[in-house]
C-alpha positions in Angstrom: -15.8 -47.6 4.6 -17.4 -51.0 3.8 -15.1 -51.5 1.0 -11.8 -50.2 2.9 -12.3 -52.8 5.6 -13.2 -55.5 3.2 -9.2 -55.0 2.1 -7.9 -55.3 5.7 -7.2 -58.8 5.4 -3.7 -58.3 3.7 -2.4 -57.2 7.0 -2.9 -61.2 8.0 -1.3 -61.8 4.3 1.8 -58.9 5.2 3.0 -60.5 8.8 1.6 -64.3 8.8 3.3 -64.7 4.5 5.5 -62.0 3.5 6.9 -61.7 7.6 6.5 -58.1 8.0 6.9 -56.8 11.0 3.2 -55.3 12.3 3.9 -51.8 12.4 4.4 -51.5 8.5 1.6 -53.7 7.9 -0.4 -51.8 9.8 0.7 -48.8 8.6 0.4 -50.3 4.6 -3.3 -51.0 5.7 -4.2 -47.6 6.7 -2.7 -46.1 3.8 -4.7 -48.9 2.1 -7.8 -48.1 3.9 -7.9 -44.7 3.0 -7.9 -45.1 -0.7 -10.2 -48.0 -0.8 -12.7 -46.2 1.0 -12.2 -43.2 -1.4 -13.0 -45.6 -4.3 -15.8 -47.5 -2.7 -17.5 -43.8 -2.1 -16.6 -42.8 -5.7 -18.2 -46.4 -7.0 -21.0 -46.1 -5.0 -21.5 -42.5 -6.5 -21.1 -43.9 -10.0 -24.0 -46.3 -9.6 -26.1 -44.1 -8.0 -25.7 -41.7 -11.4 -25.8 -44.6 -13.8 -28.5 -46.8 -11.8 -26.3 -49.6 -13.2 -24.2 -52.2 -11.9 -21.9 -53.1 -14.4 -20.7 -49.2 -14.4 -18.7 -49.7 -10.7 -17.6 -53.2 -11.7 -15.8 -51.7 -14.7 -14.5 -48.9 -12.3 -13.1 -51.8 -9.9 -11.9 -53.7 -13.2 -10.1 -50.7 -14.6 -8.4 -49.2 -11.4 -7.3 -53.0 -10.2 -5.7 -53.6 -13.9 -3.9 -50.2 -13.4 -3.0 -50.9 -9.7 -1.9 -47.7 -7.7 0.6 -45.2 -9.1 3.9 -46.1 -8.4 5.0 -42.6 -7.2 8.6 -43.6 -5.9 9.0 -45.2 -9.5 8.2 -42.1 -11.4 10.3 -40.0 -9.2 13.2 -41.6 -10.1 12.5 -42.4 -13.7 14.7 -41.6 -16.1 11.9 -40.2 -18.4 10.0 -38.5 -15.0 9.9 -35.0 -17.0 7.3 -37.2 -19.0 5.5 -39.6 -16.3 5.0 -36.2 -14.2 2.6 -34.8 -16.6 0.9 -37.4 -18.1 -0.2 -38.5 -14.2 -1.0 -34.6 -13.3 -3.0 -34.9 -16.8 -5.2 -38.1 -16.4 -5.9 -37.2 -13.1 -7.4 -33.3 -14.7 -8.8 -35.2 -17.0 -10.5 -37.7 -14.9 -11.6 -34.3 -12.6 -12.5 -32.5 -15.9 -15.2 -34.7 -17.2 -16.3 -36.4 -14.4 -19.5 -35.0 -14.1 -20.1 -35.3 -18.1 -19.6 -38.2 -18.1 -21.2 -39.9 -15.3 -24.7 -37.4 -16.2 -28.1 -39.4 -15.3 -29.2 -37.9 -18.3 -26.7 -40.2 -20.5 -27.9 -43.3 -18.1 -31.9 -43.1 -18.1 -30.8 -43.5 -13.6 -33.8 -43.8 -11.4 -31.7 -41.7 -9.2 -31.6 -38.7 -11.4 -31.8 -35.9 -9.5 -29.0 -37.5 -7.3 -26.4 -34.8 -6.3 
């Protein structure tokens, strides 16, 4: 939750810059909230398997150079029959290996037996 609130500041940058009315900034920082807080759970999980910092700082690095899916964008792509299943696939991917991947065995974690 720590890392979800740490983002509520852009409801001060939505009204006070951009002149949003507060009701969609709120609204933008819930939605906000929510997946922040998903990541900062899933970060905290991934150093907790890897015992290493620089694993959740490449996971910050990585999603904020990807930014959140554009889901209106896809829908009305053009080439959507494409961006559909590519998204559906890197997400079963990502859901796939996540637990090879992030295995203490591969990290040498002192949190090994960690869920």
């Amino acid at each position: 939750m720590f890392f979800g609130i740490a983002h509520m500041h852009h409801v001060y940058e939505s009204v006070f810059v951009r002149g949003e009315p507060w009701r969609t900034a709120l609204l933008r920082a819930a939605v906000q909230f929510s997946y922040t807080s998903a990541f900062g759970l899933y970060s905290a999980y991934v150093f907790l398997k890897t015992g290493h910092f620089a694993a959740p700082l490449f996971c910050h690095a990585f999603c904020n150079a990807l930014g959140f899916p554009d889901f209106e964008y896809i829908i009305e792509h053009e080439q959507k029959k494409v961006l559909v299943p590519v998204l559906v696939g890197g997400l079963l991917s990502f859901v796939a290996t996540f637990k090879i991947l992030l295995s203490a065995d591969n990290f040498g974690s002192i949190y090994q037996n960690f869920a």
